[in-house]
N, C-alpha and C positions, 0 to 999 in steps of 0.2 A: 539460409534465411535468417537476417537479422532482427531483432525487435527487441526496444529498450523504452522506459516511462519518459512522456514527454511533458510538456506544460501545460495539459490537462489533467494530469496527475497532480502539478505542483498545485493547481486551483483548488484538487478537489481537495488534494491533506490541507490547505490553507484556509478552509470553511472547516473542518473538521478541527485540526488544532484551536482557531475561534471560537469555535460554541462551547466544542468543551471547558477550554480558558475561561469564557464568562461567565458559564453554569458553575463554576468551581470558584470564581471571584465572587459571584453574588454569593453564590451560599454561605461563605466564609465573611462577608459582610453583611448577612441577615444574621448569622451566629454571632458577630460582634454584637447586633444590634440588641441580643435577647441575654449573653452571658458576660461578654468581657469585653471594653474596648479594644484590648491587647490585639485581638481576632483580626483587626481592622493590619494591625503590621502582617499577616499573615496573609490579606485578602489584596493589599500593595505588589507583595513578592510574588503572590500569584497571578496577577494583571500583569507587570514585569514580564515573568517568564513565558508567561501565552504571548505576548507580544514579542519576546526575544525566539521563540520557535516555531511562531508563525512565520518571521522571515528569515529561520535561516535553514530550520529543518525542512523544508519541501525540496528545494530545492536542491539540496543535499543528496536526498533521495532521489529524484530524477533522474541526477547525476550517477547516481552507483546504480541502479537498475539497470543491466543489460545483458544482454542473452541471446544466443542462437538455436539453430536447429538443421543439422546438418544430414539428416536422413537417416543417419546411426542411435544419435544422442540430442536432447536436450542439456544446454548448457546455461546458464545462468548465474548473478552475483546480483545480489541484493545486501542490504543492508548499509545503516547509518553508523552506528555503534558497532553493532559488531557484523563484521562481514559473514555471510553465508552464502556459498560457494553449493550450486544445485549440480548434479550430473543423474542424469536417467536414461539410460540406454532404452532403444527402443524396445527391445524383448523386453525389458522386465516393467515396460509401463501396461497396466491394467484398464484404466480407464481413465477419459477426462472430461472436464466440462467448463463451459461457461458461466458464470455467476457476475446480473451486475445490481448495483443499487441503486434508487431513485436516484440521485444525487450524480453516479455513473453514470446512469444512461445519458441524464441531461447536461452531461463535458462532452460524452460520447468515449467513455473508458469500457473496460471489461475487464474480470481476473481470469484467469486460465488457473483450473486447478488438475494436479497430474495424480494420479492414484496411482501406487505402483505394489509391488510385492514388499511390502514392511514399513508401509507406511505412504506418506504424500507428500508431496511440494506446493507452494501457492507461487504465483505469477501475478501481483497484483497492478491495478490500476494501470494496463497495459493501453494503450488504443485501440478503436474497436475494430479498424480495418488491420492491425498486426495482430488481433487476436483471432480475426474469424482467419486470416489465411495461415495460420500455427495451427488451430483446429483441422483446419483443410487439411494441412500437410501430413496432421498425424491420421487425418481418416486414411488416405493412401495407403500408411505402414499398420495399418489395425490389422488387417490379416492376419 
């Protein structure tokens, strides 16, 4: 079973990178407003880069998001910057679950989070229909 982040994903980091960009440009231009104009070259470079990461990082990410699940192991690569490479056999997974956020439900994503012996993995902003059938699969091998 394959599942990897789609463009529902790229929507959702593409609202997320946004808000945070403008909450981080306004506030750097209400700090100009009250200490230094200076603030204001700062509150520039931060508009800039929110709109330079809004269209290139989502997509990016969708792209490196992909993973299987083959009855023995989960397998998994995620990451933009730096790549992280997931493996969890199924014996040593403990438990999992689903988690989504308002924002999730309303693309229709899900994360799959894996609990294993020394630690976890996150699967994020997955689809909601590759995430309930990963769930499905691992109910199977819970035994």
């Amino acid at each position: 079973m394959q599942f990897a982040a789609d463009n529902r994903a790229v929507r959702i980091l593409t609202i997320w990178i946004s808000v945070s960009g403008i909450a981080a440009t306004s506030l750097l231009s209400a700090i100009a407003g009250l200490v230094t104009p200076w603030f204001l070259l700062l509150s520039g470079i931060s508009g800039l880069l929110t709109v330079f990461l809004a269209l290139w990082y989502p997509r990016r990410y969708a792209d490196t998001m992909r993973g299987s699940f083959d009855g023995k192991a989960i397998r998994a690569v995620t990451g933009v910057f730096t790549k992280k490479n997931i493996y969890v056999p199924i014996g040593a997974l403990r438990t999992f679950e689903t988690v989504t956020t308002p924002l999730q439900r309303l693309y229709g994503c899900r994360t799959v989070i894996l609990r294993f012996a020394g630690g976890s993995a996150i699967l994020p902003l997955l689809p909601t229909e590759q995430a309930q059938r990963l769930t499905a699969a691992l109910e199977q091998y819970e035994e």
